[in-house]
SERO-4910 file (N, C-alpha, C, O; in steps of 0.05 Angstrom, whole numbers):
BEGIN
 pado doro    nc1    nc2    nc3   cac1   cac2   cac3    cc1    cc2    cc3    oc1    oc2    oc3
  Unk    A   2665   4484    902   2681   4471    924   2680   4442    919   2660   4428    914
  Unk    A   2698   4437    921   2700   4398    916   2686   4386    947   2678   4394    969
  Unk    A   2690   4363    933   2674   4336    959   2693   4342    983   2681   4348   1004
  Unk    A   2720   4343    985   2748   4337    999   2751   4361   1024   2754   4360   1048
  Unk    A   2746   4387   1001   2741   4411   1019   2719   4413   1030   2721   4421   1053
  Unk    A   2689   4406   1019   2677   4402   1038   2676   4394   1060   2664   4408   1076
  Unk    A   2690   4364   1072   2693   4351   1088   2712   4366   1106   2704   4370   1129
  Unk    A   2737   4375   1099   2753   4383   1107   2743   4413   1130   2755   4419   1151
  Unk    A   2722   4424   1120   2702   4448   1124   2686   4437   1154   2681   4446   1177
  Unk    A   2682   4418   1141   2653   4405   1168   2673   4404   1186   2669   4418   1206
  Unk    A   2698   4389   1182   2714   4375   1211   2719   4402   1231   2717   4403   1255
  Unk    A   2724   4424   1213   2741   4444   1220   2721   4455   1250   2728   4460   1273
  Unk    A   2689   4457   1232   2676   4477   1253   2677   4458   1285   2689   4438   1292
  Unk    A   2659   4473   1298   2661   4462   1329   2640   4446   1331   2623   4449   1313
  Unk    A   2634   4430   1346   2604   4417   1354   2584   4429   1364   2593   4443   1381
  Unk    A   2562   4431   1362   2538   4445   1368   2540   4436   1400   2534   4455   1415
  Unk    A   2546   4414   1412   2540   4415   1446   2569   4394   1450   2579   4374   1438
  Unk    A   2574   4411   1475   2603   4397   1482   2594   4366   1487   2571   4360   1481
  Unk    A   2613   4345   1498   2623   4324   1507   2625   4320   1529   2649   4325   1531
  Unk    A   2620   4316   1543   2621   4300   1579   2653   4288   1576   2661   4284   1553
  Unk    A   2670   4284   1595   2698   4273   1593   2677   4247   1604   2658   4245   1619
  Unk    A   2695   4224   1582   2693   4198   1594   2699   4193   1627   2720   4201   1636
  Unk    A   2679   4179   1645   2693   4169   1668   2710   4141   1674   2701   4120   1684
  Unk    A   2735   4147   1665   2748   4125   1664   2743   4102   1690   2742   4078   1686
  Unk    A   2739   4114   1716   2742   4094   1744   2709   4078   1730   2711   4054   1723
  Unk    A   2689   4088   1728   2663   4070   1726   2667   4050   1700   2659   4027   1698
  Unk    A   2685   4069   1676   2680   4046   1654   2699   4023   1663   2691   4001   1654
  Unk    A   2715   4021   1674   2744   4004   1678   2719   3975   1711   2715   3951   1713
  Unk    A   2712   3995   1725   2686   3981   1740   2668   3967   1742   2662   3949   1758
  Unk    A   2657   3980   1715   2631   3968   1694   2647   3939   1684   2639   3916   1686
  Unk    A   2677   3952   1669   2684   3929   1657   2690   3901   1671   2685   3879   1663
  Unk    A   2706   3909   1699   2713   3882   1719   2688   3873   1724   2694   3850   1727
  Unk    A   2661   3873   1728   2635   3870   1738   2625   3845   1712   2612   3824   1715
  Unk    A   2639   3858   1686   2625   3843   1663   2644   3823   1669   2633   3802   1677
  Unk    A   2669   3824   1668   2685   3799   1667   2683   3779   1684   2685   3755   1679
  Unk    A   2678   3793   1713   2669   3776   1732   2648   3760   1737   2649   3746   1758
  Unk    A   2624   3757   1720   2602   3756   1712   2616   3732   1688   2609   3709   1688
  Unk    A   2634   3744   1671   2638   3720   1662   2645   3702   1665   2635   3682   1655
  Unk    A   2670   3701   1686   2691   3685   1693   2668   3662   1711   2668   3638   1707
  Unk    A   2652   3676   1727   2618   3665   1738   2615   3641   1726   2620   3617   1731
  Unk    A   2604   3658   1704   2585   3638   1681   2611   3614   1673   2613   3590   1676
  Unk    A   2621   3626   1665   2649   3600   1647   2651   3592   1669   2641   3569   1667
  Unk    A   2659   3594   1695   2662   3568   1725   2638   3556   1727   2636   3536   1740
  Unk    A   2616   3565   1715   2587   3541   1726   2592   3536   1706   2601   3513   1709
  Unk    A   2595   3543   1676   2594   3516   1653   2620   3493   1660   2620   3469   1662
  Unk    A   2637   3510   1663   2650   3482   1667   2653   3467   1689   2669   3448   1689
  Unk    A   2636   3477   1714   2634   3456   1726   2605   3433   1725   2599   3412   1736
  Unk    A   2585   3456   1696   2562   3431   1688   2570   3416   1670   2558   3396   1663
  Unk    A   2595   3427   1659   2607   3415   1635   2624   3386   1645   2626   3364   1634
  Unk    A   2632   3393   1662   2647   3376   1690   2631   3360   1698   2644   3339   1703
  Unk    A   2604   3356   1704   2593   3340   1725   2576   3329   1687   2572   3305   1682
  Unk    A   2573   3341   1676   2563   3328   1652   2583   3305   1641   2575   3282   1638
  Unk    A   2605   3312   1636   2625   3290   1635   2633   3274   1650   2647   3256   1640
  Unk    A   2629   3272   1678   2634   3255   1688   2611   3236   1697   2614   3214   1708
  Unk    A   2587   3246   1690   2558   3229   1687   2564   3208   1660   2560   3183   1657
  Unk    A   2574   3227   1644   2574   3207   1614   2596   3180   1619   2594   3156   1612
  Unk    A   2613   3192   1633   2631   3176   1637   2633   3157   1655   2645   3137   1650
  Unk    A   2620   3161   1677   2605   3141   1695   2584   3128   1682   2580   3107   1692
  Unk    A   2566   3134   1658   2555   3114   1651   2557   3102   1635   2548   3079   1633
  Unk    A   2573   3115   1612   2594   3088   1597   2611   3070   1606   2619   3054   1589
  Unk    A   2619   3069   1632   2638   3055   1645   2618   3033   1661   2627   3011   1669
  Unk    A   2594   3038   1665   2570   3031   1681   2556   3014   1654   2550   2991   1660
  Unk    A   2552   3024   1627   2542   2991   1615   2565   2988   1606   2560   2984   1582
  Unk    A   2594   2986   1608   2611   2969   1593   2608   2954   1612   2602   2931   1607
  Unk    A   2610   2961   1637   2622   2927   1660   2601   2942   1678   2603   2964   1689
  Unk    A   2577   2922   1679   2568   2925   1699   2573   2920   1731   2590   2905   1742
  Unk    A   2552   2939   1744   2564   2931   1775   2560   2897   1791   2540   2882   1795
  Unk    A   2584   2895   1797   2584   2866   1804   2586   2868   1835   2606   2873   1848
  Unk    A   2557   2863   1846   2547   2870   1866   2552   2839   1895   2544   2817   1887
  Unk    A   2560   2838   1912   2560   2814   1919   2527   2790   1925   2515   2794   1946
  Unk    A   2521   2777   1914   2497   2771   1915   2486   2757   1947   2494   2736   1957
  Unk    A   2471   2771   1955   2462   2748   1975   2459   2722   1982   2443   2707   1971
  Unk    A   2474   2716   1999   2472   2686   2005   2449   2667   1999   2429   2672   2013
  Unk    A   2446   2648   1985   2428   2632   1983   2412   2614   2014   2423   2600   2032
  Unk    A   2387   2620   2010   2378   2623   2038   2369   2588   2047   2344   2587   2043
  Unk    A   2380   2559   2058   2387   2540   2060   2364   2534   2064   2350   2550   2077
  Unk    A   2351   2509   2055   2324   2507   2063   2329   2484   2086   2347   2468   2084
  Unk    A   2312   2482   2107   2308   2473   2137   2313   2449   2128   2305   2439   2107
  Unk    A   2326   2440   2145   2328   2407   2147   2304   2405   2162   2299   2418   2183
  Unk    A   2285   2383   2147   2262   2374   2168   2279   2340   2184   2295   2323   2177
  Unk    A   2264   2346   2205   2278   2328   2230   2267   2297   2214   2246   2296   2202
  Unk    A   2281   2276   2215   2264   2256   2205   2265   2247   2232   2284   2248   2248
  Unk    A   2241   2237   2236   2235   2215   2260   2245   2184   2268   2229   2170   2256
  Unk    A   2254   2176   2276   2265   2150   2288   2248   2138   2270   2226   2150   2265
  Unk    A   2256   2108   2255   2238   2084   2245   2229   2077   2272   2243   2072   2292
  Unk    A   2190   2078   2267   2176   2056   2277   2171   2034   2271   2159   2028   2250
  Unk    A   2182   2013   2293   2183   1977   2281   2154   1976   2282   2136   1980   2298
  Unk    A   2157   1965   2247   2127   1959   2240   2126   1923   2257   2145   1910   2266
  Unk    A   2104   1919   2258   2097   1896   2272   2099   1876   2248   2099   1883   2224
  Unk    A   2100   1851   2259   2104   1834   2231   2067   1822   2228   2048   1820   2243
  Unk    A   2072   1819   2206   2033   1810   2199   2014   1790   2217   2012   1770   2202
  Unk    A   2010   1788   2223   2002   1757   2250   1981   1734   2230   1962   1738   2215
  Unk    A   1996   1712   2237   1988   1686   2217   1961   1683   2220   1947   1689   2238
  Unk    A   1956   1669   2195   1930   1665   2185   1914   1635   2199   1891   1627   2196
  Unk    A   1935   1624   2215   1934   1604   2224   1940   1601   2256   1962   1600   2266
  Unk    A   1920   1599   2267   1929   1590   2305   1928   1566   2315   1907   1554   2318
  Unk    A   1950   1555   2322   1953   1541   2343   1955   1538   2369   1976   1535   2381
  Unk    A   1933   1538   2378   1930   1542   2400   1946   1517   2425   1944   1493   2418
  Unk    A   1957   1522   2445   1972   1506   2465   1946   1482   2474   1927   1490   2488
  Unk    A   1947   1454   2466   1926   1438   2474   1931   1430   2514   1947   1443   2528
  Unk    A   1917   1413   2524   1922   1407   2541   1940   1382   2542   1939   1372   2519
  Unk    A   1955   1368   2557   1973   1352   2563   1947   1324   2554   1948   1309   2535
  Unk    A   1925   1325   2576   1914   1299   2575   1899   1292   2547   1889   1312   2538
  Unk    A   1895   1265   2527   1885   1263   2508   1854   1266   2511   1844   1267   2534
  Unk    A   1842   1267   2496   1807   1285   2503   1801   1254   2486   1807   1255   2462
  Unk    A   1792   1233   2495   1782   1213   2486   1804   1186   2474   1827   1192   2481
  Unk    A   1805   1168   2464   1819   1149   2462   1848   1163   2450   1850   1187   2445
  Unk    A   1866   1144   2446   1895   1152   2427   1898   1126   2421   1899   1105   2432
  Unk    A   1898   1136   2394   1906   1121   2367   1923   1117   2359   1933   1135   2346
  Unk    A   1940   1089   2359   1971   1087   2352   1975   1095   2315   1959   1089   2297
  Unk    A   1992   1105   2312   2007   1111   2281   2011   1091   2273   2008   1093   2249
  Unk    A   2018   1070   2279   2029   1043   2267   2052   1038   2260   2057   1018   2246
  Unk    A   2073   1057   2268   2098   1055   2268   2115   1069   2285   2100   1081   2301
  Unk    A   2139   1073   2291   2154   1084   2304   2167   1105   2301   2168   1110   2278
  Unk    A   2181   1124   2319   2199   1142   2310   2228   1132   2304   2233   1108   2300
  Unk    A   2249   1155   2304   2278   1146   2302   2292   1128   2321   2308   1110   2319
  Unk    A   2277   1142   2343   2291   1125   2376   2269   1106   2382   2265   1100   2406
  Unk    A   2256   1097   2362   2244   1070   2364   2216   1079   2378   2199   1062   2373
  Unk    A   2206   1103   2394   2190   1105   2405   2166   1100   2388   2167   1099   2364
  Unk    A   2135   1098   2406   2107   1094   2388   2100   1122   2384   2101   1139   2401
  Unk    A   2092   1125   2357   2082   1142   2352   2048   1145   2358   2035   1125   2353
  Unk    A   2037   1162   2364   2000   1165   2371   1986   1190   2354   1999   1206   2340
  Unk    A   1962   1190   2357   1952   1211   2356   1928   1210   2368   1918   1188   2366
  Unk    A   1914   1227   2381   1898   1236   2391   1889   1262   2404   1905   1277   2416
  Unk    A   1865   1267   2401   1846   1288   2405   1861   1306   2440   1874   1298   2460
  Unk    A   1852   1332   2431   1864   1345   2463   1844   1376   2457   1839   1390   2437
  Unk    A   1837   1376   2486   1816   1406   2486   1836   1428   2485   1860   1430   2490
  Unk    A   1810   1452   2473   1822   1474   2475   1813   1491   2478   1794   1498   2464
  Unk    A   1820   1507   2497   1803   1532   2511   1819   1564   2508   1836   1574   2523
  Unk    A   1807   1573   2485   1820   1599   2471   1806   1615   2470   1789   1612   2452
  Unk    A   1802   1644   2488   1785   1663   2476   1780   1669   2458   1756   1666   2454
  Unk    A   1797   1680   2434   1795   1683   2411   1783   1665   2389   1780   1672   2365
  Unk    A   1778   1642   2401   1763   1617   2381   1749   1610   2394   1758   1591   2407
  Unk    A   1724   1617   2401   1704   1592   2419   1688   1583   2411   1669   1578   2427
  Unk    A   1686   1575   2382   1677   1551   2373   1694   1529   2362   1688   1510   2348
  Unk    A   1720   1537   2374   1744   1512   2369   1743   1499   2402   1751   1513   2420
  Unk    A   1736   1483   2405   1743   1471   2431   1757   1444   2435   1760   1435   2458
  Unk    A   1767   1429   2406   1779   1409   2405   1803   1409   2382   1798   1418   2359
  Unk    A   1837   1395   2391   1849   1394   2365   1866   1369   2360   1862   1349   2374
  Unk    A   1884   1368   2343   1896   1345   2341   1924   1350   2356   1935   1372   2358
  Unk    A   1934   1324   2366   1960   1316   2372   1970   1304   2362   1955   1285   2358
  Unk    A   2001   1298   2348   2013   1277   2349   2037   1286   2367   2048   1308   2371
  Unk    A   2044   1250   2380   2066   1248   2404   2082   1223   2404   2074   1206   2388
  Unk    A   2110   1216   2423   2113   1193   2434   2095   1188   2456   2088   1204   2474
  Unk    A   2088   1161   2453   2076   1149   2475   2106   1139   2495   2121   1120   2488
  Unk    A   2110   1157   2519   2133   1149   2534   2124   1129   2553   2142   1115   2562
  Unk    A   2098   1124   2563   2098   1105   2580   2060   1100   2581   2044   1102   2563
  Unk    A   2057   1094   2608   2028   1089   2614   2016   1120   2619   2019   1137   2637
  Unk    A   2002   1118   2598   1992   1144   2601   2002   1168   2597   1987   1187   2602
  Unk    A   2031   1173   2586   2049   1189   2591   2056   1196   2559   2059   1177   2544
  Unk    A   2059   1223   2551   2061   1233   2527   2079   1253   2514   2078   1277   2521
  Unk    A   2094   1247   2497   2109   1276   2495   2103   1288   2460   2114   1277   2441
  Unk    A   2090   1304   2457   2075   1319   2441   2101   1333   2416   2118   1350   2420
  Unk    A   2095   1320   2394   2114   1322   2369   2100   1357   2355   2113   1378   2353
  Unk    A   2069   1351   2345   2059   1371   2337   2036   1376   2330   2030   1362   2310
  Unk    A   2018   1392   2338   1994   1399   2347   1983   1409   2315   2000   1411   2298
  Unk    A   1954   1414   2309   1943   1425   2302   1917   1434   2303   1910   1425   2324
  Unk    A   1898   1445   2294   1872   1448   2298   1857   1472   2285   1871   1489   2275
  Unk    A   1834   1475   2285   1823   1493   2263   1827   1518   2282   1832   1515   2306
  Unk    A   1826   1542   2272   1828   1562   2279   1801   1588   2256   1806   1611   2252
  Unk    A   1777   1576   2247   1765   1597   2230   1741   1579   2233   1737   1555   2227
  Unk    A   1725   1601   2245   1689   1585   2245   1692   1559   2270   1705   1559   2292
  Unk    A   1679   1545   2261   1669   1523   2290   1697   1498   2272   1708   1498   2250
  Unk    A   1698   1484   2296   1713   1461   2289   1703   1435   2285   1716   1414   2285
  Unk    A   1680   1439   2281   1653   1415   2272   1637   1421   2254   1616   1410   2248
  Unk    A   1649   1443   2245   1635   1439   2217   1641   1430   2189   1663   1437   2181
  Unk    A   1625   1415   2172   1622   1405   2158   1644   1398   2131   1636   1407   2109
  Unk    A   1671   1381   2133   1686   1392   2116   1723   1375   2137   1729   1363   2158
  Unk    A   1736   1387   2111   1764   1375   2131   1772   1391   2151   1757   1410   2152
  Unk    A   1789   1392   2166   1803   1412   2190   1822   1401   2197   1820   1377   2200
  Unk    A   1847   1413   2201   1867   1417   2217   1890   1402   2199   1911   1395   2211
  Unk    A   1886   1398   2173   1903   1389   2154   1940   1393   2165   1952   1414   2168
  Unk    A   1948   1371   2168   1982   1386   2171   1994   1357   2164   1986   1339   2150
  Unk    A   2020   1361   2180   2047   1339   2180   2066   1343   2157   2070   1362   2143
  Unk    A   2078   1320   2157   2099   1327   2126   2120   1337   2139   2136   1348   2125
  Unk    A   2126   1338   2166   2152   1354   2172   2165   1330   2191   2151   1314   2203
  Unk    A   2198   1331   2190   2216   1318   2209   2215   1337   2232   2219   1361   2231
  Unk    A   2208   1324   2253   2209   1335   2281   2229   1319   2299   2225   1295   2301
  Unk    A   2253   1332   2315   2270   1312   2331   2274   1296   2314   2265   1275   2324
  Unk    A   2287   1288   2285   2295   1269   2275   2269   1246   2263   2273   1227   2248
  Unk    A   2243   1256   2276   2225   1229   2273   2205   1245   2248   2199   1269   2252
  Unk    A   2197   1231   2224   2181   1256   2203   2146   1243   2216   2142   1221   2227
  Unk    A   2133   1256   2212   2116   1263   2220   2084   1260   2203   2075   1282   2197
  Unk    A   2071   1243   2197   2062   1232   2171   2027   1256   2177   2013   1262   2196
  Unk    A   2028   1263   2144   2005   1286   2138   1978   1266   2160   1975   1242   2166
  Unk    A   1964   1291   2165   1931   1279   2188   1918   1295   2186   1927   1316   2177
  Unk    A   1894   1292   2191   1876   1318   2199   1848   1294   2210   1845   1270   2215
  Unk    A   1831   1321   2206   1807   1301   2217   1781   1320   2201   1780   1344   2201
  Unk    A   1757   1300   2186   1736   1310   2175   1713   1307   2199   1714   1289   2216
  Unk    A   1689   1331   2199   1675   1330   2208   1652   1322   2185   1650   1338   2167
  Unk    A   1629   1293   2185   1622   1295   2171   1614   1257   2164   1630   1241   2173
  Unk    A   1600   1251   2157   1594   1221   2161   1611   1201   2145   1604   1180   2136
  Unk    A   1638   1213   2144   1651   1199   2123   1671   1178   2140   1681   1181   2163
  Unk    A   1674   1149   2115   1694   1126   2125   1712   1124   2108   1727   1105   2109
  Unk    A   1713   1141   2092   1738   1141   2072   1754   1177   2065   1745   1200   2063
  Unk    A   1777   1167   2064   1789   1189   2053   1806   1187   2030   1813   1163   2028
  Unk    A   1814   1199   2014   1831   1188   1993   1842   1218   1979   1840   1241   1986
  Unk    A   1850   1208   1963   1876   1233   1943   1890   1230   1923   1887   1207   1915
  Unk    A   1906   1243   1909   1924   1226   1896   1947   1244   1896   1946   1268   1901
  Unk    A   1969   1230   1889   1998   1243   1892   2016   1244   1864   2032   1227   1856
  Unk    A   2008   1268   1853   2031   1266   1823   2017   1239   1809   2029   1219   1799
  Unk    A   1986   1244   1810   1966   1231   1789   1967   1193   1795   1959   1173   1783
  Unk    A   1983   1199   1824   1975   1172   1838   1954   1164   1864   1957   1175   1886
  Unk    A   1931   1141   1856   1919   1144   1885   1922   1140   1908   1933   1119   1914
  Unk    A   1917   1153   1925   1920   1152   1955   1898   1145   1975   1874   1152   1973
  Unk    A   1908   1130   1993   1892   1126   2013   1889   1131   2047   1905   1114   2056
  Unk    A   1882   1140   2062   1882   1153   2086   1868   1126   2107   1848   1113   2100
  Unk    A   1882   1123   2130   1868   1107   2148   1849   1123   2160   1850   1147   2166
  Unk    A   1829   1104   2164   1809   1134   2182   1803   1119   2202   1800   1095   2196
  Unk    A   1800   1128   2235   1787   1118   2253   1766   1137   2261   1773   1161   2258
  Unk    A   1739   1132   2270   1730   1151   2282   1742   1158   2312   1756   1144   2327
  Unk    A   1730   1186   2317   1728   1196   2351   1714   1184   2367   1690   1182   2365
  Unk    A   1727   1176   2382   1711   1158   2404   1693   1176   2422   1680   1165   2439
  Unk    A   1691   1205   2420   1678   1233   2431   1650   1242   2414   1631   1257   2418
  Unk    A   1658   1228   2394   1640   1243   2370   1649   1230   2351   1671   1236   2342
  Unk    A   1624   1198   2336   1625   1197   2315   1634   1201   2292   1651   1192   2277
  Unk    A   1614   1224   2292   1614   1241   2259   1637   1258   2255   1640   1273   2236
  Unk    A   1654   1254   2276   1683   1254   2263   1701   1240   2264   1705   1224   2283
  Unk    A   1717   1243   2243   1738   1216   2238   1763   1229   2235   1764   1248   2219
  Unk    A   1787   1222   2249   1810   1225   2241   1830   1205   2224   1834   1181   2226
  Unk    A   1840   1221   2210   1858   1198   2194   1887   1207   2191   1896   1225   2205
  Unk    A   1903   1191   2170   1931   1204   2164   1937   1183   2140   1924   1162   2135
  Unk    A   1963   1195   2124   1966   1177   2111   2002   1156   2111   2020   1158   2127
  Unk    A   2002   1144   2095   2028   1124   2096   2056   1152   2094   2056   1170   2076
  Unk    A   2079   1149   2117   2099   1174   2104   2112   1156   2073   2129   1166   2059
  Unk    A   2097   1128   2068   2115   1126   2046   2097   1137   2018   2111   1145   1999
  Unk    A   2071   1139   2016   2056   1151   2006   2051   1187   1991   2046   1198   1969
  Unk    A   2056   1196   2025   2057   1228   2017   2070   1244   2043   2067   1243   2068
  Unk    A   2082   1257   2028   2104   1264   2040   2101   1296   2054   2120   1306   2067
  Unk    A   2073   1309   2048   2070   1336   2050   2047   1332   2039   2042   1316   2021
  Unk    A   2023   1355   2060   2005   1359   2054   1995   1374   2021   1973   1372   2010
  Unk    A   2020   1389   2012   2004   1405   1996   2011   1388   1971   2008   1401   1950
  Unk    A   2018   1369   1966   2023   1346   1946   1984   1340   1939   1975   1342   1916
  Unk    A   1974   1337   1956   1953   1325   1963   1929   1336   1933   1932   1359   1927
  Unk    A   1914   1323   1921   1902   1343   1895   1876   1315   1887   1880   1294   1876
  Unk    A   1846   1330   1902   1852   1340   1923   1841   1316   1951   1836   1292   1947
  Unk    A   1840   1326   1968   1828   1314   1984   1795   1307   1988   1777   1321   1998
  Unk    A   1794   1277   1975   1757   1270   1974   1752   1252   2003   1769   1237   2013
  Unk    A   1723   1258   2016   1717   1245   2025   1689   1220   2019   1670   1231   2008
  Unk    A   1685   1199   2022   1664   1181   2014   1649   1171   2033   1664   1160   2050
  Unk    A   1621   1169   2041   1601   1163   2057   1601   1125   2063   1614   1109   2050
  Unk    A   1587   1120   2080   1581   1082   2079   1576   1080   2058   1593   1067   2048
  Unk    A   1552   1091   2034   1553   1077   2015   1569   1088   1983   1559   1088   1960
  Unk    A   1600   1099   1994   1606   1105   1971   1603   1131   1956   1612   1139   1935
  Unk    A   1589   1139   1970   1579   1173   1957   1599   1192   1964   1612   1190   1985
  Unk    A   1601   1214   1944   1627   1230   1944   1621   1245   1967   1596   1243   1970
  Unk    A   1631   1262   1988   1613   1279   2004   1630   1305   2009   1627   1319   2029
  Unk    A   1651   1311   1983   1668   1334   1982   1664   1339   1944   1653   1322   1930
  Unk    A   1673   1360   1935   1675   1362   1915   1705   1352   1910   1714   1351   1888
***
């Protein structure tokens, strides 16, 4: 028997155990169940596929241009209040003149010349009674002499540091036009001296001296206005004893 008929032989006989009929309703069942299961799965991929692309795509779009956020206002720093200027006080002079009294405190001494309106010029001593200085109790005047006894006061000076009898010059001034009339440099040394002298632009000078008719050992003087014209010309001021001895440096 050939291969062909053999085969042909096998098909022919029957099967040793029948076949069950397919159940078409469960396989057709089975099959919507699988598909539905797929259709499942394929709707979550593409909606992870979905939210995956639109992450990628939100964050490529996110570093090309970043988010331009509005920035918070810059936070103003406080005006601090400035305070009103306090008027500073002005410095208070190194120098006091104190208000003398009207009456002269011992003789008055004519200047030896006149003012503009012809009047006499004087000088003489006048007390002074200052809390703030009380070891100044005497200073200089110069004035017109308007009548008997009667004075009108051009311009004052007097020491204002330590005692006013001690040892040395005091109350150095003048050199100024007052009312038209100038006013010739004075002061007065405490100190046993009869001479005063100076020089002006390396010329010598000489000072009239009278003593205080209150007190000796001091002497007031002044010098010529044709002489010196301002105290601080003055370089410097010597004084000389009765016999000639220097008694200043």
């Amino acid at each position: 028997m050939t291969d062909l008929e053999t085969l042909r032989s096998a098909l022919r006989e029957p099967p040793a155990e029948g076949f069950v009929e397919p159940d078409l309703g469960a396989i057709m069942t089975k099959g919507r169940r699988i598909r539905r299961r797929r259709r499942l799965a394929t709707g979550a991929g593409g909606v992870a596929a979905a939210v995956v692309t639109v992450l990628v795509i939100v964050g490529a779009v996110a570093l090309r241009e970043p988010a331009q956020q509005p920035l918070p206002p810059a936070a103003s720093a406080p005006v601090a209040s400035v305070p009103a200027p306090v008027p500073v006080p002005a410095p208070a002079s190194t120098s006091i003149t104190a208000a003398p009294s009207d009456a002269p405190f011992g003789d008055v001494i004519p200047l030896g010349y006149r003012g503009e309106d012809g009047r006499e010029l004087v000088i003489y001593a006048s007390e002074i009674d200052e809390p703030s200085m009380p070891d100044v109790r005497f200073g200089l005047q110069v004035a017109y002499r308007t009548g008997a006894g009667e004075y009108e006061a051009l311009l004052a000076a007097n020491e204002f540091k330590g005692s006013d009898r001690s040892f040395g010059f005091h109350a150095v001034d003048g050199g100024d036009v007052i009312r038209g009339t100038f006013v010739p440099v004075f002061g007065y040394f405490s100190g046993p001296a009869v001479r005063v002298t100076s020089t002006v632009r390396g010329k010598p000078v000489e000072a009239k001296v009278i003593p205080w008719s209150e007190d000796p050992s001091v002497v007031i003087f002044w010098f010529s206005p044709g002489q010196v014209e301002s105290p601080y010309v003055l370089t410097p001021l010597v004084a000389y004893d009765a016999k000639g001895q220097r008694l200043t440096k």
